[in-house]
N, C-alpha and C positions, 0 to 999 in steps of 0.2 A: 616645742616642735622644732625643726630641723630650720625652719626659714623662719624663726623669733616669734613667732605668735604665740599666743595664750588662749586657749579656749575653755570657756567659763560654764558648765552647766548648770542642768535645772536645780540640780543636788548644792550647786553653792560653795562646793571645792574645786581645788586647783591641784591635783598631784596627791589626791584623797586627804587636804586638809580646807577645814571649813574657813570659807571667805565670811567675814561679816557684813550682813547686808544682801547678799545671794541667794537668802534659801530659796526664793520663789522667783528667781532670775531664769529667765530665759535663755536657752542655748546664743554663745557670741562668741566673736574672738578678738582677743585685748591685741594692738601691736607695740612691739614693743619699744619704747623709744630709740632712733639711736643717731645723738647728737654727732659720734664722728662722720656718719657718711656725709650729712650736710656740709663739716668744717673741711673735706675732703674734697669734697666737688667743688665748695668756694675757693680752697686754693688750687685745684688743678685750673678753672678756668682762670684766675688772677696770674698765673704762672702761663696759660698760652694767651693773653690777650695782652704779656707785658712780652715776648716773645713776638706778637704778629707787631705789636709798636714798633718796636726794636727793629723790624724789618721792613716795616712800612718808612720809617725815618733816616735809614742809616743811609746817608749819600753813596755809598760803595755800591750800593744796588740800582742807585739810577732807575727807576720806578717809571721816569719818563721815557726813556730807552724799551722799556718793559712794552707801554701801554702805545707806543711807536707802532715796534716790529708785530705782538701778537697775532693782530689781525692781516697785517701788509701780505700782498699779494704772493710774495714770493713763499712766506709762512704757509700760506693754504694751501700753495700745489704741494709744499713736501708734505703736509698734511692730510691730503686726499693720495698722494703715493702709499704713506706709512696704511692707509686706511686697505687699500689696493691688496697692497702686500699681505695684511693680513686676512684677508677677506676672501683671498685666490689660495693662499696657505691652508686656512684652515676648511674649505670647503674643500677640496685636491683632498687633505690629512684624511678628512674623516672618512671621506667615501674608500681613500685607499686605505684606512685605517681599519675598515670592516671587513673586506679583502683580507688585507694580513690576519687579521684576527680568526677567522676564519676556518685559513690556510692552518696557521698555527694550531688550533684545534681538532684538524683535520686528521683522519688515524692515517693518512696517506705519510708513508715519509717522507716522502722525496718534496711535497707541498710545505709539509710543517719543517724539516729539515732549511728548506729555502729562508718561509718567516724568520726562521731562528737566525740564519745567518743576517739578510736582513734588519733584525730588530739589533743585533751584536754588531754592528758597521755603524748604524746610525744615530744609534744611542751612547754608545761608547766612545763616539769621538766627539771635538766638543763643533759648537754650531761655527765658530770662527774661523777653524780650521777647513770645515767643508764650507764657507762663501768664497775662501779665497782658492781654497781645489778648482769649486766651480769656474772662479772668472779666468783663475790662469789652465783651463781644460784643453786649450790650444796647444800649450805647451806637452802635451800626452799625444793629442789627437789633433794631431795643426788640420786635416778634412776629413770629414765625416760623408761617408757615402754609402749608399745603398744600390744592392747587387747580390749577385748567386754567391756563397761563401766558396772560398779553396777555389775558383774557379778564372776570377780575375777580372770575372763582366759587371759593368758596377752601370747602373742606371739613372743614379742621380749623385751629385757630390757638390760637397760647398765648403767654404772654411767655416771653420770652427769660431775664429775671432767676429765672424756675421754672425753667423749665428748666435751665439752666446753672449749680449753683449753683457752691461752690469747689470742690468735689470732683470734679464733672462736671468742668470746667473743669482741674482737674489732669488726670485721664484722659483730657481731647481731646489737651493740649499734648502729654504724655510721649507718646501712642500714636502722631500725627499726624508727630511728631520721630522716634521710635523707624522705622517706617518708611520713611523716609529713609534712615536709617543703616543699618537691616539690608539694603534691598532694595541696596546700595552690595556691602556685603558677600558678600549671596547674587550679585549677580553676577558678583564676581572669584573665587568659588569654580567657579561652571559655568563659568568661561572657561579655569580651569587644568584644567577636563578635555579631552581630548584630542578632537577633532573627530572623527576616526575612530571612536568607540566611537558617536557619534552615529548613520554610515554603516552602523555594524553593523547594529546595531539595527532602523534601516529598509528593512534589505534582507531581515531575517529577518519584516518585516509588522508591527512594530510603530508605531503612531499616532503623531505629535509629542507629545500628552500623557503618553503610557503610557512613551517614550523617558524624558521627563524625568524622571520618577517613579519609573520603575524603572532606569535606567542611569545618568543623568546627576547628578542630587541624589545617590544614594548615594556616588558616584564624588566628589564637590564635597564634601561632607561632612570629609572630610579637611582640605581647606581652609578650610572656614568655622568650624568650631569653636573653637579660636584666638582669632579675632577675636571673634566672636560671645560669647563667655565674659566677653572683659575686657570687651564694650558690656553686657552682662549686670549685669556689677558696676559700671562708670560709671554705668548709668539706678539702680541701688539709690542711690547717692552724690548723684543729679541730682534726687532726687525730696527731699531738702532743699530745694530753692528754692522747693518751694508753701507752704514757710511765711510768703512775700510773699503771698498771694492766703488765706490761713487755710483752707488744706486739714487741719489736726488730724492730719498726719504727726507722725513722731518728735521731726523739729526744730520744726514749730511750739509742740509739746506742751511742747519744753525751753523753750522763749521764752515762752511763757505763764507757765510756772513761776517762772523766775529774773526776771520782769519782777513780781512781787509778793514774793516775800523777796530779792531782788538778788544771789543765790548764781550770779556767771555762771560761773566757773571750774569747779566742782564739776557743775552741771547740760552743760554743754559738753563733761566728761568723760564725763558719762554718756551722751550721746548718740554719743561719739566708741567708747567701749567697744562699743554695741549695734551700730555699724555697721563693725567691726573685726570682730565676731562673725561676724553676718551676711554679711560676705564672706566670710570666709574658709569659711563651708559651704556659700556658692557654689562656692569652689573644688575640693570634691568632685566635683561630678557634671562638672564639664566637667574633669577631669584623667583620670576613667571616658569620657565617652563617646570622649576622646583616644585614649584606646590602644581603643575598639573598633571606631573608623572606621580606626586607622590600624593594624592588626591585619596585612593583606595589607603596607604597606610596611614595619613591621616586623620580618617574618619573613623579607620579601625581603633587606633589608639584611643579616641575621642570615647569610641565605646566602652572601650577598660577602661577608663576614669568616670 
């Protein structure tokens, strides 16, 4: 068999030749030995446990500098920033992400024409280049005011550099990008639902909005979660780069620090540890809602085997 088993019946062969000893054997299945995968795992862990030595011991890492900063006060606020950032990011992405998707899908041109351009602006450029558009925005638009257009009556106005500070400016980039990518997503998950369940729907009287809401997203759900998980923990990872624009994230925070005692190894770690962390309890709730969107294809399968 394909996964090394041997299965021995009642008849006492194996591949229609007679086992001695078998005639009156029982249906079983033999496995089959196999000495390398043992001698394989013995030395990949002997290989990372001489590796985490190596690194627990080597002075250049300074361990104690590590086990210092980790926790220190100043660690936690960029830590609850980085957390901010992606939290405002990715709830802003998704909700504007089913908006575009939407639009895109939508036979309206002038709506899906829009998405298009939109999803071609924000995709297409890289996220670096739009944090630092965002924070130099003054320089485009030194005030921003609101009034009757072509007319010259403006009812409120303020600069642009208040407004937008780094922070703002981190939340437009990541949120502005983030929707992009989700509405990308949410829309190859409604497409792998089936048209037909669309048909139902409106033959039993429900609205295009109440269809999608209630048939169609839960239905796509299956499919977007997946995706939408790893973009989850990419925009955690992506929200390092406003440490070019001084948003007082994680990494700006580590770069302030080892930029006045010069400990870059040690402080690098520790930003590498927090965002090791932090993913990986992302990877909780998206391995849950996995199995409880995918609940109905799991049982189904269950039933074919």
């Amino acid at each position: 068999m394909a996964d090394g088993t041997v299965l021995v019946g009642a008849s006492g062969k194996i591949g229609g030749r007679a086992v001695p000893g078998t005639e009156h054997a029982e249906l079983r299945v033999l496995r089959r030995r196999r000495p390398w995968q043992l001698f394989s795992a013995a030395l990949t862990l002997a290989v990372l446990a001489t590796v985490a030595w190596s690194l627990v011991n080597n002075p250049n890492i300074q361990i104690d500098l590590v086990r210092e900063y980790i926790f220190a006060p100043i660690i936690l606020k960029g830590v609850l920033v980085t957390i901010y950032l992606t939290v405002v990011a990715i709830a802003v992405g998704v909700a504007g992400g089913v908006v575009l998707a939407i639009m895109r899908l939508s036979d309206n041109v002038v709506l899906s024409g829009i998405a298009r351009f939109y999803v071609w602006i924000f995709r297409g450029t890289p996220m670096l280049v739009q944090l630092i558009f965002w924070a130099y925005a003054g320089a485009v638009y030194p005030m921003i005011s609101i009034g009757v257009p072509f007319t010259g009556t403006v009812f409120w106005s303020a600069q642009t550099a208040d407004l937008i500070n780094p922070m703002m400016a981190a939340l437009l980039a990541l949120t502005f990008n983030q929707v992009a990518y989700a509405s990308e997503i949410i829309r190859a998950g409604i497409l792998s639902v089936d048209h037909g369940q669309s048909e139902a729907a409106h033959s039993l009287g429900m609205g295009p909005l109440r269809t999608m809401r209630r048939i169609v997203l839960p239905q796509a759900m299956r499919t977007i979660i997946p995706p939408m998980g790893n973009d989850v923990i990419s925009m955690l990872k992506t929200t390092s780069l406003v440490s070019v624009i001084g948003g007082q994230d994680l990494m700006t925070t580590v770069q302030f620090i080892y930029s006045e005692n010069f400990q870059v190894i040690p402080l690098l770690i520790v930003a590498s540890l927090w965002y090791l962390f932090l993913t990986s309890l992302l990877a909780f709730p998206q391995s849950w809602l996995e199995r409880r969107y995918g609940r109905g294809v799991a049982l189904q399968n269950r039933g074919r085997v």
